[in-house]
Structures are given as structure tokens and as C-alpha cells.
C-alpha positions, -999 to +999 in steps of 0.1 A: +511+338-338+503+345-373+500+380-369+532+390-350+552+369-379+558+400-395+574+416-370+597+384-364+609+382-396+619+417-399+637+412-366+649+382-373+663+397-405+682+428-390+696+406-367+713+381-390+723+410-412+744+430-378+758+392-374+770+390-408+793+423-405+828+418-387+830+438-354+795+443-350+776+411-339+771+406-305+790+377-305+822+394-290+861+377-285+847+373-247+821+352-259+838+331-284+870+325-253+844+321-223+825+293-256+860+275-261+868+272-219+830+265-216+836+229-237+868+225-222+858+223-184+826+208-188+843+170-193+862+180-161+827+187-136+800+167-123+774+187-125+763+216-147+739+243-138+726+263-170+708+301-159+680+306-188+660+335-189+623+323-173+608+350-201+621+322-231+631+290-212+636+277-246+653+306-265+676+311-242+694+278-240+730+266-241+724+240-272+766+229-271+756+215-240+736+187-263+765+177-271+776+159-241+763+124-221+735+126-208+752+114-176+761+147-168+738+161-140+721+192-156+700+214-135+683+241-154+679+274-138+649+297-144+662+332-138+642+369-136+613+343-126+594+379-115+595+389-153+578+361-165+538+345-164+535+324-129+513+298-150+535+299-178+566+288-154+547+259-139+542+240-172+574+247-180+588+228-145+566+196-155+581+196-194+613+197-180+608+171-156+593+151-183+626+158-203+643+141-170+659+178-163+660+191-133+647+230-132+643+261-103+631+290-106+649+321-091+653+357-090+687+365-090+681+402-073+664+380-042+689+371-019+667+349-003+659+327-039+696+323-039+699+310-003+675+286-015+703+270-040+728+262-013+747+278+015+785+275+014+780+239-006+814+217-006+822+218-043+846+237-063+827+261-084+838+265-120+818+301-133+814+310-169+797+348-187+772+344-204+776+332-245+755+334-270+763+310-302+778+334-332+745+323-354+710+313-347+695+298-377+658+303-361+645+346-366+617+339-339+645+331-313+666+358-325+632+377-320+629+370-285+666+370-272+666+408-284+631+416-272+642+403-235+677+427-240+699+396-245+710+412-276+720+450-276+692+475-293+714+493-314+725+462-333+688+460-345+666+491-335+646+498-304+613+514-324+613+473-342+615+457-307+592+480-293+568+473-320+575+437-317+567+440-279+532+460-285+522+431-311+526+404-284+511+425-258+478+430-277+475+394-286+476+385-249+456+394-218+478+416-199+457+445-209+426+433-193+443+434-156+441+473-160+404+483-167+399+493-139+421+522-149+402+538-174+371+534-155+382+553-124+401+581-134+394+595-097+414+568-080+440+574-060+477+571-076+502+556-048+539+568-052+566+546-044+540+523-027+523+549-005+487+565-011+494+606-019+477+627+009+465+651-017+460+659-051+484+689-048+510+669-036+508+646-067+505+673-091+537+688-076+554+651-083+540+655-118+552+685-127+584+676-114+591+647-126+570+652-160+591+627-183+606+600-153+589+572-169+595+551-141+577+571-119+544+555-107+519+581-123+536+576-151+534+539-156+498+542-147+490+566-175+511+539-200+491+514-187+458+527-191+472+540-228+475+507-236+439+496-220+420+519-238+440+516-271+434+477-273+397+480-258+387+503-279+401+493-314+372+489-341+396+460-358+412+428-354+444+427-340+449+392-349+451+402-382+482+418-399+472+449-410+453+461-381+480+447-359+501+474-371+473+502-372+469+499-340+504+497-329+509+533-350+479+547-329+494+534-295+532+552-302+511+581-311+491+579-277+518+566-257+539+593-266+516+617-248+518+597-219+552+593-213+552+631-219+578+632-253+580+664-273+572+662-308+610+657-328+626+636-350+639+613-321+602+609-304+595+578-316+629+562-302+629+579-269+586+562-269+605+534-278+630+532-253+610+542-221+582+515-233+611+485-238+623+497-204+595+494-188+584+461-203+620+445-191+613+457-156+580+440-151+558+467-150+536+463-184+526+430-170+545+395-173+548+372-203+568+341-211+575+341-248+582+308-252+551+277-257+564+243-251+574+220-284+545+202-299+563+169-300+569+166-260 
């Protein structure tokens, strides 16, 4: 979208610039030997199954793989498929199929999803880490591999990705799922799945565990944050500048949800806690990817 370009290309920048400076890119000696025994094994199997995040199904592929016949069975798999949009994920299983590529969707956590993708199979298993390639020419994939944790947040700055993250999540619908939020500020809070049998008992849980962001009052107070904020913004997000007033107002209000002092390291720690919970699910789900024009 137009008005998250900004925030790509100043991603996309610090990236390139961390991958420019020897010993710091993420591309590590692991990556470049697992990319060299990668090429060399893959004329040796018959069939290759390539893990993609389900969050960028595009992003995240293996492009050497282009590289070889198109003979070779290829079986794309949709990992962390509870991270991404459930609608998203289905039009992504019929462009792949129109591609002629065969494509599942799995949670790797779920024992069961990986039953599902065979049971003691008679094959010889050839297992690789995961690679990046040492340069991505394209700062919106760059973008999006960091945002989803592929690349480490020091190389580039968790208060960008964060920011990156907030201008995506205002341009989409996630927000709307939690109105119900700031209309009902009487409703019950459940903890760890189960409905509190009293307010004291939930105020205790508060006070003791004030600035656990993961805890379940807490992700409802980010949530509604993040409600109200959008809802009630006078401006456009969609364009530029009132994208990022209104991401300066949420840090602001955000911080007082997840319960951060005022310091010079606020905004990070706001930062951190908001990425985290974002990569676990819990600030809704979003597939970052659309599918190519030209399919």
C-alpha cells in the first residue's frame, strides 16, 4: 500500500545497509555451507519439500531452487499456518496449484499437522537449516522477512518493525474484530482460558503481574488500545502523514497499556512486547503477501 511505502523503504534500507558490513548480515558461514550442500544434494533426491512461512508465502521462498527442472517433484509447505489470514491461505493453495505446485498448510507446533505429512514414510530424508540468500534486491521483501522475525531485530531496529507492523495493522480490518472491547469495559477478562471468579482475584493477577505482556488482561487492554486508537482517529490513515500521527499516538497509548515507565528505553521495550505479541498470533492474523498480478 501507498501509505506503508515509507516505512518499507526505510526498512528496506537499514537492511541492505547491516548486509553490506562484514560480520554483521544475517547471512552467517552456516547459511552460506547449509546454501552450497543445499545445491549439491538436490540433483541427488526425488522430491523436494520447501517450508515457507504461511505469513509471506512469497517472501519467504527458496528462489535457487528455480534453478532446477521442473521435473523435480516440489511440494511447498505453508508453515505457522495459525499466524496467518485463513482466507488469505486458501487463495494462496489455488495460485499454487495453478502454478502446478503442490502446497499444505501446517503448524509445525501441532503434532497432529505433522502426522498428517506422513508416518514413518520409506524414504531417506536429506534435512537442511534454514538459508536466506546473502542479498535481496527487493526492500518490501526485506520488509517482511524482518517483520515476521526471519531476520534478527538488532540488525535493523525493533521501534522501525514495530512501526512497520502498526502501519499494516491500521490499513487492515483486524481492529474491527475487537469493538466489542471498548464498548464493554465491564466484561469479564478470562485468564489462561478460564472466566475470573471475581474482580479481586483479577486485580491481585494485575498487580502481580503488572508488565507480563503476555498475560491475558494485558493483551486485552493492547487490543482495545489499538481499537480505540484506529476508531477514533479524526484523519486518514491511508495517507502518509496521518499514517504516522497516528502510529506516534498509539506507542504513546500503548505504552500505558503494557504498563512501561517513562525512560529513554520505553519506546523499545513498547516496541518489543507489541512485535512479540504480533508474532504470536495474538494482535490478530495477517498474510503479508498478495498474489502476483500476472498469474
Amino acid at each position: 500500500m501507498a501509505a506503508t511505502a515509507g516505512y518499507v523503504q526505510k526498512l528496506g534500507a537499514a537492511v541492505k545497509k547491516v548486509a553490506g558490513k562484514r560480520g554483521s548480515s544475517w547471512y552467517t558461514p552456516h547459511m552460506a555451507a547449509a546454501t552450497r550442500a543445499i545445491m549439491e544434494r538436490i540433483p541427488l533426491v526425488d522430491l523436494v519439500v520447501e517450508v515457507r512461512d504461511a505469513r509471506v508465502p512469497l517472501s519467504s521462498e527458496y528462489e535457487l531452487l528455480r534453478n532446477f527442472p521442473h521435473s523435480l517433484r516440489h511440494i511447498i509447505l505453508l508453515n505457522k499456518m495459525d499466524l496467518a489470514s485463513r482466507p488469505q491461505l486458501k487463495v494462496w493453495r489455488a495460485y499454487f496449484e495453478q502454478q502446478n505446485l503442490i502446497s499444505y498448510e501446517v503448524n509445525a507446533h501441532n503434532k497432529e499437522h505433522v502426522k498428517e505429512i506422513g508416518s514413518h514414510p520409506n524414504i531417506y530424508v536429506l534435512d537442511t537449516p534454514g538459508v536466506l540468500p546473502p542479498m535481496i534486491p527487493d526492500a518490501e521483501v526485506y520488509s517482511k522477512l524482518a517483520l515476521t522475525g526471519a531476520i534478527n531485530d538488532c540488525l535493523i531496529g525493533e521501534s522501525e518493525l514495530a512501526q512497520y507492523f502498526l502501519a499494516i495493522h491500521n490499513l487492515s480490518d483486524e481492529y474491527k474484530k475487537w469493538a466489542k472491547l471498548s464498548m464493554n469495559h465491564s466484561e469479564k477478562i478470562t485468564v489462561d482460558g478460564m472466566e475470573t471468579s471475581s474482580d479481586s482475584e483479577l486485580d491481585k493477577r494485575r498487580k502481580q503481574y503488572a508488565t507480563d505482556h503476555t498475560q491475558d488482561f494485558v493483551v486485552h487492554d493492547v487490543r482495545r488500545t489499538l481499537f480505540e486508537t484506529v476508531s477514533s482517529f479524526p484523519g486518514n490513515p491511508e495517507a502518509g502523514k496521518d499514517l504516522v500521527e497516528l502510529i506516534e499516538a498509539q506507542f504513546s497509548e500503548l505504552q500505558k497499556a503494557f504498563k512501561v515507565l517513562v525512560d529513554t528505553q520505553a519506546r523499545t521495550k513498547v516496541a518489543a512486547k507489541l512485535l512479540n505479541l504480533y508474532r504470536t498470533g495474538r494482535l490478530g492474523h495477517y498474510t503479508l503477501d498478495s498474489i502476483p498480478r500476472n498469474s
